[in-house]
C-alpha positions, 0 to 999 in steps of 0.5 A: 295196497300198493301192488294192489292198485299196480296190478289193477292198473296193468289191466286198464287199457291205455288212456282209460279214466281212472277214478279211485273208485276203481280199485277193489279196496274198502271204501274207507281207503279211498283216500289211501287209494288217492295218495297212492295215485298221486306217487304214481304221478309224481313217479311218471307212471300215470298222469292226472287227468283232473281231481281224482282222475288219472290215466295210463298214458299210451306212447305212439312214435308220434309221442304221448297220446291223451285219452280219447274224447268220451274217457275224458267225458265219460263221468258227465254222460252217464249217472247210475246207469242213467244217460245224462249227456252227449258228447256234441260240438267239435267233437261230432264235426270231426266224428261225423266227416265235417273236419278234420281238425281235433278240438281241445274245446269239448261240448257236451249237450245235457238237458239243464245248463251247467258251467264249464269246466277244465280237464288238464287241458281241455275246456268243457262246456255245455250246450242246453238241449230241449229234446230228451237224451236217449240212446236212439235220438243221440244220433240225430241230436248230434246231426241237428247241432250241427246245422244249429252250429254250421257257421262255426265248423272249422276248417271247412267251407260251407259248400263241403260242410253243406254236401256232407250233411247232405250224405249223412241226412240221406242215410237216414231211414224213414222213421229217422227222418220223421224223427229229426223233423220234430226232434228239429221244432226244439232248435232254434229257426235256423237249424229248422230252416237249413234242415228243411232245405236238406230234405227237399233237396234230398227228395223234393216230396218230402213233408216239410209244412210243420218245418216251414210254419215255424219260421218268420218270412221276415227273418233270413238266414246267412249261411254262404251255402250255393244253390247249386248244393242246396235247393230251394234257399228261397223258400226257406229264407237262407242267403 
């Protein structure tokens, strides 16, 4: 069984996830299975990523690299074939321009709230989402957290994080856009009222009335963005 799982290991790639699950063997020795892994640890072979979880490491001349953000994820995003999650938060700053620093804190937005968990050495937590997950509105869920949470990108001043959204969001198609608008009504005002000014700044006529009606003309949102980059703050409350 031994060579069975080396064999089936040199065929992963480097930094792939591996379960015991994995392996072509009966089910009933899957604790055979895990007792192996664990000697391929202990021997330096692999490493564990957490219980049950193990991965080939992959050596740079910058020394040894972890496995990349959705395989060390992967479990928590899909359920028998079914998306259960996405990967949001630091992760989707970095992914989408906004940073450049690489987190070891990962967010993960999934439809019920969960407690965090620790993988090796990353912490994952998980952020509420109200819409439902698709393959289609991941995109736009992950440009929405983003307003929601503009004042804690790091690394960054809002002014630049404010004209890189301001590219994303304009590379958005007509139905895109109408979709994050009502994507938009489940968050919270603020994420409504910054991305309200995005699209009037982007195009001056678009339809922003359902957006405006959902915010409190008492209640203001500080987000140290310039008027020279966002138009029309006023309107929609943002100092």
């Amino acid at each position: 069984m031994t060579e069975i799982i080396k064999r089936t290991i040199d065929k992963f790639p480097f930094g792939f996830v591996i379960t015991p699950s994995d392996f072509p063997v009966d089910l009933k020795k899957q604790a055979s299975v895990n007792r192996i892994l664990n000697n391929m640890v202990a021997a330096g072979t692999i490493r564990r990523l957490s219980k049950g979880r193990f991965y080939k490491p992959q050596i740079s001349k910058f020394g040894e690299l972890p496995p990349d953000t959705y395989q060390i994820v992967k479990d928590l995003l899909e359920k028998n074939g079914k998306i259960t999650g996405y990967i949001t938060g630091y992760s989707a700053f970095n992914d989408l321009g906004l940073t450049t620093q690489v987190p070891f804190a990962l967010q993960i937005g999934v439809r019920h709230e969960k407690k965090a968990i620790q993988r090796d050495v990353y912490r994952i937590s998980f952020i509420k989402q109200k819409n439902a997950i698709t393959k289609e509105n991941i995109p736009l869920l992950r440009l929405l957290d983003s307003l929601r949470f503009f004042k804690n990108i790091p690394d960054t001043m809002p002014d630049d994080a404010c004209k890189r959204l301001l590219y994303l969001f304009s590379q958005l198609d007509r139905a895109q856009t109408d979709k994050v608008k009502k994507l938009a009504l489940n968050y919270n005002p603020a994420t409504i009222a910054l991305l309200g000014a995005i699209l009037e700044t982007l195009n001056e006529n678009e339809d922003t009335t359902r957006l405006l009606k959902e915010l409190n003309p008492q209640t203001s949102y500080k987000l140290g963005i310039s008027e020279k980059v966002l138009l029309n703050q006023q309107k929609w409350y943002i100092k």
